[in-house]
C-alpha positions as CSV (number, residue, x, y, z in Angstrom):
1,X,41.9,-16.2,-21.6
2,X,39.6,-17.5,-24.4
3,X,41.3,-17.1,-27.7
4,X,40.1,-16.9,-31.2
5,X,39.4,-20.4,-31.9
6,X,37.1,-20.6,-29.0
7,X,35.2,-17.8,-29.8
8,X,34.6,-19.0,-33.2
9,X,33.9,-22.5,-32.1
10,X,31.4,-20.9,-29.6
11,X,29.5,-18.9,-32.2
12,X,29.8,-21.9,-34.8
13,X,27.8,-23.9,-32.1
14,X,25.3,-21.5,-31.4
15,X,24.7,-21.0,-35.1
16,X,24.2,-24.4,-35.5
17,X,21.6,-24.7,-33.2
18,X,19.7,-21.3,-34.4
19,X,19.7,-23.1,-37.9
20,X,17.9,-26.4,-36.3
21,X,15.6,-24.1,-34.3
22,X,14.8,-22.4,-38.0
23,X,14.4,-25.4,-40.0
24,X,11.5,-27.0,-38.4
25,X,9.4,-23.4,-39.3
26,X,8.0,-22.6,-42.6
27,X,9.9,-20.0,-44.3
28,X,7.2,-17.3,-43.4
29,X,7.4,-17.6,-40.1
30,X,11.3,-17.4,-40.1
31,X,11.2,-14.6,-42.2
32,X,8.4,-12.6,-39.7
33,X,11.0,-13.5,-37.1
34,X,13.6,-12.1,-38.5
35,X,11.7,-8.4,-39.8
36,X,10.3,-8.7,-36.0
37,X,13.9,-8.7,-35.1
38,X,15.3,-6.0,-36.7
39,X,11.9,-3.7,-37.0
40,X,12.2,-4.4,-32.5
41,X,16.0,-3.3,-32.5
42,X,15.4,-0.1,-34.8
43,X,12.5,0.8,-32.6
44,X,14.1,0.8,-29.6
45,X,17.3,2.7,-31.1
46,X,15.0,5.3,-32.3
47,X,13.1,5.5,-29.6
48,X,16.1,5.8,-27.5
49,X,17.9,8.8,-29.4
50,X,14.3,10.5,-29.4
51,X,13.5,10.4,-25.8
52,X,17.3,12.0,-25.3
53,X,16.9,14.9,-27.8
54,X,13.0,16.1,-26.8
55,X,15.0,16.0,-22.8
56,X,17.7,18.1,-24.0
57,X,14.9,20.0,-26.2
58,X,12.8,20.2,-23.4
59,X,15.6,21.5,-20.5
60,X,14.6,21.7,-17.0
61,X,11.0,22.1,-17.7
62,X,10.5,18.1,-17.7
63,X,12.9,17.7,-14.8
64,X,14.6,15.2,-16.3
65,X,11.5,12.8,-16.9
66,X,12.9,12.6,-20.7
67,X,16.4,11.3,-19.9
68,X,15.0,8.8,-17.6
69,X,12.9,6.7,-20.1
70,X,15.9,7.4,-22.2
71,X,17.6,5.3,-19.8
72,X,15.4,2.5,-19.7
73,X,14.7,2.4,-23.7
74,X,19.0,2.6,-23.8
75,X,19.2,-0.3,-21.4
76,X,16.3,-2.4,-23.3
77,X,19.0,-2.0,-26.3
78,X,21.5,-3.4,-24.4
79,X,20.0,-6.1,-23.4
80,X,18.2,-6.8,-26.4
81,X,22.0,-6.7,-28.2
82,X,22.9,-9.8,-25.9
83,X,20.4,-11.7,-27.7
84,X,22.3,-14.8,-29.4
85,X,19.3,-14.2,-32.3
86,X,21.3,-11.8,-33.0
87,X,24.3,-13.8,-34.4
88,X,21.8,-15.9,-36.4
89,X,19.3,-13.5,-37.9
């Protein structure tokens, strides 16, 4: 079982290297990164809860079409949220 510590010491690390990776770019470039980052995670959010509610709006006339890109824009999110960026940003 990986405790606390570990965790931390993980994330410290991963940090660490994030903050190399940043320092050899010019600020502006580090700063589009970052509004990328969050303007790409707030898009596929939205998009996400929209394609849910026009499905539910939309009932059986779309045969599910909706829900399904839901899905996908729902799983994007996931695996966007694995992003170490994250952490960093």
């Amino acid at each position: 079982m990986t405790n606390k510590k570990e965790i931390h010491a993980a994330n410290e690390k991963i940090r660490a290297r994030f903050a190399a990776a940043f320092a050899t770019m010019t600020p502006e470039r580090a700063q589009r990164i970052r509004e990328a980052y969050y303007k790409a995670a707030e898009g596929l959010a939205t998009l996400s809860e929209e394609l849910e509610m026009a499905d539910a709006d939309a009932g059986e006339l779309m045969n599910g079409i909706l829900l399904e890109e839901h899905y996908i824009a729902r799983m994007a999110l996931d695996k966007f949220d694995e992003s170490d960026l994250g952490t960093f940003v």
